[in-house]
N, C-alpha and C positions, 0 to 999 in steps of 0.2 A: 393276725395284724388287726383283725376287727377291734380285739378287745383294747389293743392300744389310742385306736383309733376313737374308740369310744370314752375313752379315759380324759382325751384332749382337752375336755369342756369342763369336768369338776376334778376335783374341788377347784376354791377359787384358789389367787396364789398365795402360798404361805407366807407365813412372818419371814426372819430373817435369810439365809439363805435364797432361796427363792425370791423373794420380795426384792432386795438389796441387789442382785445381776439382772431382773428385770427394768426396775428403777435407772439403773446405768444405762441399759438399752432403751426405754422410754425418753434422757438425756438425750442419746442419741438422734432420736427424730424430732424432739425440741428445739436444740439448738441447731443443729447440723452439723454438731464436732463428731468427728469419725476415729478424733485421734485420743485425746482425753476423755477418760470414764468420770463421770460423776455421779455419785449418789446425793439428792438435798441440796445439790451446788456446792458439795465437797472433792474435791479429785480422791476419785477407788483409783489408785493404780496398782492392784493387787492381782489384777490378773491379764493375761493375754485379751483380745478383742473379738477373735474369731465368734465365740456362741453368742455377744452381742450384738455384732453387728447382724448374724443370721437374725437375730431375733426384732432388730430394728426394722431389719427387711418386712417380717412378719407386722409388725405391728405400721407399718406402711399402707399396708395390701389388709389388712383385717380388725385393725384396728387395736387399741389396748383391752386385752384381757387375755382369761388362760388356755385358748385354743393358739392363738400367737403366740407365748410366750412357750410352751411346750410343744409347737410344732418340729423346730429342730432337732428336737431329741428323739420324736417317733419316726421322722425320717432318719436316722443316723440308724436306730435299730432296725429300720424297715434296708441300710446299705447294710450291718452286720449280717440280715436272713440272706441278704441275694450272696454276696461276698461267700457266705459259709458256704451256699448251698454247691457256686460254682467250683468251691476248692475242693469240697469233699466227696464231687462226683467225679471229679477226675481223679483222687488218690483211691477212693475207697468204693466208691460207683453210684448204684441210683438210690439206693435203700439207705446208705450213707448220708447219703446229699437229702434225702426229705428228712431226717433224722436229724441233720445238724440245722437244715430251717428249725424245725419245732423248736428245739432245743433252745435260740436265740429270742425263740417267742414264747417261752414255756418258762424258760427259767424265774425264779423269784428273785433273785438280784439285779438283773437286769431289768425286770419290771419294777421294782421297789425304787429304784438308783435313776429313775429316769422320769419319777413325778414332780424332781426338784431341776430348775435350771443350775446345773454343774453342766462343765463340759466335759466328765468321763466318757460316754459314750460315744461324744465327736472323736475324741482323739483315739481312742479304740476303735472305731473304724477307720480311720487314717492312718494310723498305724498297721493294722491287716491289710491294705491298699498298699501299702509298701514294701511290706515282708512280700506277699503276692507276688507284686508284678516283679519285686526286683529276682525272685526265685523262678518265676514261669521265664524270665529275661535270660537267666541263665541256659536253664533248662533246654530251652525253644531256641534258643540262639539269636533271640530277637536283643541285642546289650539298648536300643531305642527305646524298651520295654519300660528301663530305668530309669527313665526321664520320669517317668509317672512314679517312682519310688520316689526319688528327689522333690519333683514337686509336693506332694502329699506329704513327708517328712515336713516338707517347710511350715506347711499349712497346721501339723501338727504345733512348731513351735507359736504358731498366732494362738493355737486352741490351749494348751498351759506349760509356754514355757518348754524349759530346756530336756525337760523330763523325757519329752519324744526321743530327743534324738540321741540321748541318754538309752534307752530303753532300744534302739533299731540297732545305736553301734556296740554296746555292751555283746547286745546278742548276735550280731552277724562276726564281732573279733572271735568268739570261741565258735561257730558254725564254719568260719570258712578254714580255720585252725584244723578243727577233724573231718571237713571234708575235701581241703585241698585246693579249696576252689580259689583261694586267694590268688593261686598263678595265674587267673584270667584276670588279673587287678585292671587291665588294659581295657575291658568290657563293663567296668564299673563308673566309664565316663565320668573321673574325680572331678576334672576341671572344668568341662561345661556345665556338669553337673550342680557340682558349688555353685558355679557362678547360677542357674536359678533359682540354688535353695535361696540364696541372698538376694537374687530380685526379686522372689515373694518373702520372706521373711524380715530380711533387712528395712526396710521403708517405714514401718508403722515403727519398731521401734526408735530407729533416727528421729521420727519426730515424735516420738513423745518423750524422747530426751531433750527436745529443743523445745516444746511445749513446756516441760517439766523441768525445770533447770534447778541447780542446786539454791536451793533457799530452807527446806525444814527437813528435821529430826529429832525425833521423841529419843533421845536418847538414853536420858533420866525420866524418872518418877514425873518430870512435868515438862510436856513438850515446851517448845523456844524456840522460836523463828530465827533467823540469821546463824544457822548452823551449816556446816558442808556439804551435807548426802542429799542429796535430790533421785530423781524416776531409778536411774541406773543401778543404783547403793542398792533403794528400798527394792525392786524390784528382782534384779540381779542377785545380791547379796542377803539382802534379808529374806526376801519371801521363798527363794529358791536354795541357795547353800544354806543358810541358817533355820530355815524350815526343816531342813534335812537333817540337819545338827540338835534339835529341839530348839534353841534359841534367839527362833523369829522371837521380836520385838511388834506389837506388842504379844504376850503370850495366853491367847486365847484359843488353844488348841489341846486336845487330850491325845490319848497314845492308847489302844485299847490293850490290857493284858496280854501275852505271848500266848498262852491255851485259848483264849477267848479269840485273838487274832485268826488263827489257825483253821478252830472248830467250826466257827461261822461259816466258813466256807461250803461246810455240805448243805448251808441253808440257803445261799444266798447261790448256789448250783443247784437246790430243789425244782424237780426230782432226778438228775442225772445225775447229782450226785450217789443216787444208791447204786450206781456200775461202775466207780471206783473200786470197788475190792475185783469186779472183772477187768478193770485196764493193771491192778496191780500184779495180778495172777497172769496176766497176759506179759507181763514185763520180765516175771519170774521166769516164766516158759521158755522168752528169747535171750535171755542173761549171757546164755557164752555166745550166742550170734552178736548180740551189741556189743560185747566187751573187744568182741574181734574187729567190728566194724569201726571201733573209736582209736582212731588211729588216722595219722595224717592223710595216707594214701584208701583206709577203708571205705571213705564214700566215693570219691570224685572216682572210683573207675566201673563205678555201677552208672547207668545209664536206662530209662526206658523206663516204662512204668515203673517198674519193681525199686528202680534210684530214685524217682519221682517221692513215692512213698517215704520213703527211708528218709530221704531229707527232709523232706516235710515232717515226720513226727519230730527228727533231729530238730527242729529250727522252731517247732512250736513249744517243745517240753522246756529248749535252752528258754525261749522267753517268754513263758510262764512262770519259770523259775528265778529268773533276775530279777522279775517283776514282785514275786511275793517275798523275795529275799530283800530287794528293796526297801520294800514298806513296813516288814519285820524289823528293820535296824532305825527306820525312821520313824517321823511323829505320823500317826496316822487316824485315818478316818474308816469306816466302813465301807465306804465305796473307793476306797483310793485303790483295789486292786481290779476295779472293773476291766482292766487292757488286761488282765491274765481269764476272764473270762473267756473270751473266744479262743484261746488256745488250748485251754482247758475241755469246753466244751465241743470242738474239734476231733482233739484227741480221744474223748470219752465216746463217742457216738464212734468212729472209726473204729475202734475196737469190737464195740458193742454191734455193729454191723457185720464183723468178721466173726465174732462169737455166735451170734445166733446162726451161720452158716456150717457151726464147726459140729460136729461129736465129743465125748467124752466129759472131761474133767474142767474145762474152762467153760462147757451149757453148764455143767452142773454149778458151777459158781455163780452163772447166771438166776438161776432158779431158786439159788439161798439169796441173792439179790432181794427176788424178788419176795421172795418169804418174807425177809427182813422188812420193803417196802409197806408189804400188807398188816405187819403187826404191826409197826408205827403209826401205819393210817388209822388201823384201832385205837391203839391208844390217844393220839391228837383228838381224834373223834371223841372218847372218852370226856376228853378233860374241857373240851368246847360242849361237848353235854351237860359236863357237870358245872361250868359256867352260866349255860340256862338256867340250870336248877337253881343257883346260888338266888337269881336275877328274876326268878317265877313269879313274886309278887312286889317286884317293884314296876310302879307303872314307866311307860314308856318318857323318855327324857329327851328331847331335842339336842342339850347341849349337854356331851358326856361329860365336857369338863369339869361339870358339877358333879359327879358320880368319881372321879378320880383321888388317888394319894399323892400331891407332889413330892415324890421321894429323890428328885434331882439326885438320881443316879450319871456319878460323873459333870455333877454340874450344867448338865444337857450338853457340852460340849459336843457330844456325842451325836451323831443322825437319828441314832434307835432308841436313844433314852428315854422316853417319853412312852415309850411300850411298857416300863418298871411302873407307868405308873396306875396301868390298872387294877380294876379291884372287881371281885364278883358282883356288887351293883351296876359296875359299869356294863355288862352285858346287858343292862335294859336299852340300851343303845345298842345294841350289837346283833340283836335277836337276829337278826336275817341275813346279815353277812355269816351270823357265826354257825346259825343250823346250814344254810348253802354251804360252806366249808365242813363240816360235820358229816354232810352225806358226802361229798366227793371224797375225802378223806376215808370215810367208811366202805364207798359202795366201789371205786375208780381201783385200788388196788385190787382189792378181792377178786374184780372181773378182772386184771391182769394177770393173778397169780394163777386163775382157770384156765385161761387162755395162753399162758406159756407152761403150763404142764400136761396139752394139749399138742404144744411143740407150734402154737401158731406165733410164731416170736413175733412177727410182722403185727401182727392185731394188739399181743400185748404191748408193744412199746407203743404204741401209736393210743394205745386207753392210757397208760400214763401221762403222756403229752395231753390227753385229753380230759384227765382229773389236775391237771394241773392248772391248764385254763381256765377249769369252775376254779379253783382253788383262787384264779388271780380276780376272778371278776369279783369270788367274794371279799379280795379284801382289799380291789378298789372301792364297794360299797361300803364295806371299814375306815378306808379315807374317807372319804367324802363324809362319814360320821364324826371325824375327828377335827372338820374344817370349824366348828367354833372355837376349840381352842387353840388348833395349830394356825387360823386365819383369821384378822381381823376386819377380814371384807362386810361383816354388819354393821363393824364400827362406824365404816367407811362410809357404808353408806346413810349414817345418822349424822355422819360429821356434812355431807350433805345436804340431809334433810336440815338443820340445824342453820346451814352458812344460807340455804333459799328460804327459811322464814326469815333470819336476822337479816336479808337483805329486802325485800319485802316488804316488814317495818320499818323501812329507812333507817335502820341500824349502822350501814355499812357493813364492811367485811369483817369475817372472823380470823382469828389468830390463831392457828393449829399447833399443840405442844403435845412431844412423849417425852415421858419423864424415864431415865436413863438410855441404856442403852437404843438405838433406833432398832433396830434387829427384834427387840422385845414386838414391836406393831407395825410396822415397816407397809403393810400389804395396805395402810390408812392411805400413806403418802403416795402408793403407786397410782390405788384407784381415786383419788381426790386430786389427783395431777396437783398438789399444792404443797411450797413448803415449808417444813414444821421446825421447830426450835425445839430445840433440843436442853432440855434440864438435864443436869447432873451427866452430861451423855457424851463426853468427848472421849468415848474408849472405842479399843476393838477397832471395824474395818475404817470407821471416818477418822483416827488419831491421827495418820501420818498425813491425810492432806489437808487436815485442820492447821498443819503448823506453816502451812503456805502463809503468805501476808498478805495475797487479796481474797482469804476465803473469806466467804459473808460471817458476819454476826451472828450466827445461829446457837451458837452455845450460851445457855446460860445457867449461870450457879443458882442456889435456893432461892439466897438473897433476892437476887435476880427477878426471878421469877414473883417472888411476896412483893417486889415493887411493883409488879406492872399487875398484878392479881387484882380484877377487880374495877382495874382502870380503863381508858382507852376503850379498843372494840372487845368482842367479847370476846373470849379465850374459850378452849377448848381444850380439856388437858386427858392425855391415854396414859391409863399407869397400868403395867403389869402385876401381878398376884403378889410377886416379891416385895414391890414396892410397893405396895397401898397403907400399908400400915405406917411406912415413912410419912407419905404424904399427907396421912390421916393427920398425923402428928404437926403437920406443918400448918396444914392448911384450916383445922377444923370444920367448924359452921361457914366458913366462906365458900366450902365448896359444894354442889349442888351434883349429887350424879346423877346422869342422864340415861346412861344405858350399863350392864354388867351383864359377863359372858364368858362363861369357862373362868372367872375368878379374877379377869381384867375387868376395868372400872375405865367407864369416859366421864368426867367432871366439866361443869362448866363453872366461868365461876360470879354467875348471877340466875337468878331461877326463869325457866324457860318453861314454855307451855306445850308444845308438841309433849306427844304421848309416842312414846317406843316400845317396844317390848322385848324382852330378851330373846330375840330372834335366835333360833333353832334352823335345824334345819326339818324336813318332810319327813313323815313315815316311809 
């Protein structure tokens, strides 16, 4: 937990994603609206409010920046560790249970998926909270249990939408199917039940339907005001069925490959994914016991640990697998399967606790595991070696982004994209995250693979869990490398230094502009608490509440823009890499750059005397 804990503080927060759910929670403690999201004084009503308002809370108590703004997410991982730990010491015992902590702390997806404000990780603990308590409820005989299923459910639908409960009844219709359990339907407390999922659920959306009333809809090529669909449609409708359909409106979403979907997965479960081949060979083993036990009456007349067990893998594998089945047919992202991590990594440790106990043919599988583990460690090792090499006489670089290829792989649509775009120069930036990854890699498996041909299974798992650790620290120092291009917090803070001279010289205020999309520098407008007009930039998250009639004036076309260029107070214009060239084109000798960083450009557009420098980050 230390190392998440440590992660809290850098990088700053990135451009789009992260910037743009911060922003809305920033709104949040501005205005005092708890019900309407705004980005720039645009209504977002693209997502549920739950990780905003946690995160308004934070920025209350800590003020604006990225220990607040990421603090919800290390606590939610810090509920997944306790959550796992207390489920898999009662199915599977105590070697189990410290096994599935690491494991939620170890893993690389869940580390990677939880430096940006998304709410997967809330609602995958929210969801394990309910599967829990509503199965220990059964179990135990406690049907009160399930109150705390229902509430948590609900909490799920504040954190994204319908997908929870999507996802809780999907998988408990086929568990109570082959376990029988559906006869106790009387202990499932349907009606009071509802009636709390709906007094926490219900409330925020009612009013942000009556907040939101029907007024706009981009329905064509150019949004237009006085149209039908208001909060319910767009958020209802478009962002959740037609998200799911591929044809949310607007369509700023990619779909990663079927093999690329799939394969990911042993990375983003590194390193438990390498005891998959022992949960598969463990599956093979029990095949005609399961196939006997999948049958209406096979579970429900097992009872006592030994049914404990049984239904729990039953209820974990059923919604791990609805869950990837899911996101296989829908549009998706790289983190959208984070709620099948924990059942996943559950079920693998469970195993892998029972295997290291066992003799024969399923240690032996274990130990081609781990063979497998140690050559891989070699070869990654190899190739972050041979990254050095490439990188041996370039001198060191603050901002990688100068050392990158933009090969807009997938358009960046993607979360990962942006890892396509390195190049053996870029390791002059990377020198020390990437030898610190290079020896854990090299030296962390080998001491496992001695240590479980030894038979001390205990020490080896637990050096894995412990190469993996180095493994994250090094490539939280790999972010915090990558924050000039992924963040434009230097910008920010030039757009500062810039608006205290011009005010100082009795200038007045400055006028803050990004030129397209906001998502392209987003992290300007968090940390300059100021807002920016937007060129060419009425796409993507701010189109649908741009077509409201009292959204501000913030859009402006080229035109727009060359009329006021120059005039008035001084401007301040952020152009992303993509577009510089456009603007080069527009604006010529009118515009003055002030500062440029990973390939983005800040323009003013009168010459100004502060001196900046392309701010890097530290050795």
């Amino acid at each position: 937990m230390a190392i998440y804990i440590a992660a809290l503080f850098t990088p700053a927060l990135l451009d789009d994603a992260d910037s743009t759910h911060a922003i809305a929670a920033q709104h949040i403690v501005q205005s005092g609206d708890w019900v309407t999201l705004k980005v720039d004084g645009i209504r977002y009503l693209e997502k549920p409010p739950l990780i905003f308002w946690a995160a308004a809370v934070d920025y209350y108590l800590f003020g604006f920046n990225a220990f607040a703004t990421h603090l919800p997410l290390a606590l939610s991982v810090l509920g997944l560790t306790i959550l796992a730990w207390f489920w898999a010491r009662r199915v599977w015992g105590e070697r189990a249970a410290l096994y599935a902590g690491l494991a939620m702390l170890t893993s690389v997806g869940i580390f990677l998926f939880t430096r940006i404000l998304i709410p997967d990780s809330l609602i995958t603990l929210l969801l394990a909270v309910a599967f829990y308590a509503f199965l220990t409820g059964l179990e135990d005989e406690k049907p009160r249990r399930i109150y705390i299923a229902w509430a948590a459910l609900a909490l799920t639908t504040l954190a994204k939408g319908l997908i929870g409960p999507a996802f809780f009844f999907g998988t408990l219709v086929v568990y109570l199917f082959f376990t029988g359990d559906w006869r106790r339907w009387r202990e499932f407390r349907l009606g009071t039940g509802l009636l709390l999922f709906l007094a926490i659920a219900a409330p925020w959306h009612i009013l942000a339907g009556l907040h939101n009333p029907d007024q706009g809809n981009p329905s064509g090529n150019i949004p237009h005001p006085g149209s039908v669909h208001g909060f319910f449609y767009f958020y209802f409708i478009n962002e959740q069925v037609l998200r799911f359909l591929g044809r949310r409106y607007p369509d700023d979403y990619n779909k990663l490959p079927a093999a690329l979907y799939w394969s990911l997965h042993l990375i983003w479960l590194f390193p438990w994914s390498f005891y998959f081949p022992v949960v598969v060979r463990r599956l093979w083993k029990d095949r005609k016991r399961w196939w006997k036990d999948l049958r209406p009456s096979g579970f429900g007349t097992r009872r006592g640990a030994a049914g404990f067990r049984r239904k729990t893998i039953l209820l974990l594998s059923l919604y791990a697998a609805i869950v990837m089945i899911f996101f296989a047919i829908s549009t998706n992202q790289e983190y959208y399967t984070f709620p099948a991590y924990f059942p996943l990594l559950l079920l693998t440790v469970g195993v892998l606790a029972d295997a290291e106990n066992e003799p024969g043919a399923v240690r032996r599988w274990l130990n081609g595991t781990q063979i497998a583990f140690a050559a891989i460690g070699i070869c990654a090792a190899g190739a972050l070696a041979y990254g050095l090499w490439l990188a041996r006489n370039v001198p060191y670089v603050p901002d990688i982004g100068s050392l990158l290829d933009y090969r807009e792989v997938a358009g960046y649509t993607l979360s990962m994209a942006h890892l396509f775009d390195l190049t053996g120069k870029s390791f002059a930036a990377l020198r020390l995250p990437a030898m610190l990854a290079a020896i854990a890699l090299l030296v962390g498996p080998a001491i496992a693979l001695q240590l479980r041909s030894k038979q001390r299974h205990f020490e080896a798992t637990v050096s894995v869990a412990f190469t993996s650790a180095v493994f994250l620290i090094a490539a939280h120092i790999a972010f915090v490398r990558f924050q000039p291009m992924l963040s434009s917090k230097a910008m920010a803070d030039t757009v500062e230094r810039i608006a205290n001279t011009t005010a100082a010289a009795g200038e007045g205020k400055i006028t803050l502009m990004l030129y397209g999309d906001q998502a392209n520098g987003n992290s300007i407008i968090f940390y300059t608490q100021r807002r920016a007009l937007m060129v060419d930039g009425r796409v993507n998250a701010l189109l649908w509440g741009s077509c409201y009639p009292d959204a501000p004036h913030i859009f402006l076309t080229d035109r727009e823009m060359l009329a006021m260029w120059g005039s008035g107070p001084r401007k301040v214009l952020f152009v992303s890499e993509e577009q510089r060239a456009h603007v080069a084109s527009l604006l010529g000798q009118r515009a003055y750059l002030v500062q440029e960083l990973s390939g983005k450009a800040l323009y003013t557009d009168r010459p100004w005397q502060g001196q900046v420098e392309n701010v890097g980050l530290p050795r």
